[in-house]
N, C-alpha and C positions, 0 to 999 in steps of 0.2 A: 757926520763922520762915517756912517756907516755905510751910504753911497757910493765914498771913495774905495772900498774894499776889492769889489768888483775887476776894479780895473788896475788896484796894485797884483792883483795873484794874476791875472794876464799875463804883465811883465813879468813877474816872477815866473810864470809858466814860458814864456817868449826866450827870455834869457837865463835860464836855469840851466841850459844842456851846455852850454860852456860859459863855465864860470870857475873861478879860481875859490879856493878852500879860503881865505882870505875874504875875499868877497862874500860868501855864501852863510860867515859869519858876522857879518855884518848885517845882511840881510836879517839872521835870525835875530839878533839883536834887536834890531828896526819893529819885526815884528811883537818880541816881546812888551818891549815896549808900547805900542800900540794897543796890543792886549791890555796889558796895565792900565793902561790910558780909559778900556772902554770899560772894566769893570769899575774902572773909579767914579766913570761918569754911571752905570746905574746904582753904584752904591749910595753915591750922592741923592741921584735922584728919587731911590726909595726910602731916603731920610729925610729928603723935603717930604713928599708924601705923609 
């Protein structure tokens, strides 16, 4: 998962200068999400542990 990071803020960096407000919340949402996503995978993982 964390590989793919990389190369999504590229995009985001590529296509952020025209972007609609619309859009640009969406994106954030996207990224929240993702966030979410990777704290759960080390909360997970330091409860196997």
């Amino acid at each position: 998962m964390l590989y793919r990071l990389p190369q999504s803020l590229k995009w985001l960096r590529v296509g952020g200068s025209h972007r609609s407000k619309q859009e640009r919340q969406i994106v954030r949402s996207l990224l929240a999400f993702a966030g979410a996503l990777l704290v759960m995978d080390v909360v997970l993982l330091s409860a196997l542990r």
